[in-house]
N, C-alpha and C positions, 0 to 999 in steps of 0.2 A: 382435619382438612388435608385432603391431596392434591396434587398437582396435577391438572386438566385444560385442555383446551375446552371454552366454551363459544357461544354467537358473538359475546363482546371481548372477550378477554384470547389470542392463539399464547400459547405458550412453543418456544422456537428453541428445537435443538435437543442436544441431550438434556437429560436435568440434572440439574446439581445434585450432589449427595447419593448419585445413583453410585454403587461399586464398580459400576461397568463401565463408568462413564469417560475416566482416561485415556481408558487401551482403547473404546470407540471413539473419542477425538482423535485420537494419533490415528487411528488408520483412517478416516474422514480426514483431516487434513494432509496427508502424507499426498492420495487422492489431490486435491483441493491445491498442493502446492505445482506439483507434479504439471497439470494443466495450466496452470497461471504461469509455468516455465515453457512452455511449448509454447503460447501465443505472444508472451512481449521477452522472451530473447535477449540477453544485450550484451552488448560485446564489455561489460560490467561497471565500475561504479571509479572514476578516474579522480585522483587530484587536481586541484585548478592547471597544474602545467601539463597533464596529461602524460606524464613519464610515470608513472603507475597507477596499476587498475587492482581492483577487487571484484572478483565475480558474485554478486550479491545480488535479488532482486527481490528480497523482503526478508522481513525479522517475524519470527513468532512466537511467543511463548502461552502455551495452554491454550485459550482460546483470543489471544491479544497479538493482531497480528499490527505488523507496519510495514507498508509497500513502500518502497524507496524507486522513485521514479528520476533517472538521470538524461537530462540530452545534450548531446555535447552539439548540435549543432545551433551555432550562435544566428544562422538566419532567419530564423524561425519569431513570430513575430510571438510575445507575451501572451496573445490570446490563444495563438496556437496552442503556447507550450501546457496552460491550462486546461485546454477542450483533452488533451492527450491525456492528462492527470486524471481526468474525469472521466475518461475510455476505460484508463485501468482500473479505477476505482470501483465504476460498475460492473464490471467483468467481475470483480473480487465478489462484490454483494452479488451476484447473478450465481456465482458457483454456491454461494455461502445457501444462496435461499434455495438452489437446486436439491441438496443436502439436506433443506430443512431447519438450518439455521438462519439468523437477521443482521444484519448489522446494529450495533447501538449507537447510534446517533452521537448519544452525550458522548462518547470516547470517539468519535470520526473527527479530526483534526487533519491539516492540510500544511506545510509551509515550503515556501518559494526561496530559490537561493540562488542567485545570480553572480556571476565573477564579475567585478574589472580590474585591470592591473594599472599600477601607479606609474609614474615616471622613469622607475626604477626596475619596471618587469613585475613587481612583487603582488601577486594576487590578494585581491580582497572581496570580503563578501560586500555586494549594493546593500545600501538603505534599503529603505521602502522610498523618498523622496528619489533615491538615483534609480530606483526602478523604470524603463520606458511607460506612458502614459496609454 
């Protein structure tokens, strides 16, 4: 049995077990990261007081990437801040499928992290119930 695209079945991306297959993901993604830095920029990735930053705008390993999406401006309404998540997301899958690779579904996870601070100054992350509605 090989490995083929056929009418019901595409097969996406390099294939496993190829010898070749590494050293062409790394230069396909080096590609792939390179672009996704040129269109969402960010002045990087802050602690709740905003007195230090981390220039980071996603994790990768092998083909297992993680977009790490920060906004620090608190006007912005919850649905905003999600339509934005789903900007970059699809940007990601749009380069991925450009290349010829897919996204997998079963590994796409998403989570939301909101600050408020107590009485005291002291930052915390929202519930889901102190979440705005």
């Amino acid at each position: 049995m090989g490995y083929y695209s056929s009418l019901t079945e595409t097969i996406y991306g390099v294939l496993q077990g190829s010898g070749s297959a590494p050293s062409t993901w790394l230069a396909v993604s080096l590609v792939l990261i390179e672009a996704y830095k040129q269109r969402f920029n960010s002045d990087g990735f802050p602690n709740p007081t905003k007195d230090d930053y981390i220039q980071k705008l996603l994790d990768a390993f092998v083909d297992d990437t993680d977009l790490l999406d920060v906004l620090t401006n608190n006007d912005i309404t919850l649905e905003e801040q999600i339509r934005w998540m789903i900007k970059r997301a699809q940007y990601w899958a749009d380069l991925l499928f450009a290349t010829g690779g897919k996204l997998n579904y079963a590994k796409c996870h998403w989570y939301l992290i909101r600050w408020k601070w107590d009485n005291h100054g002291q930052p915390k992350i929202m519930t889901k119930e102190e979440l705005p509605a």
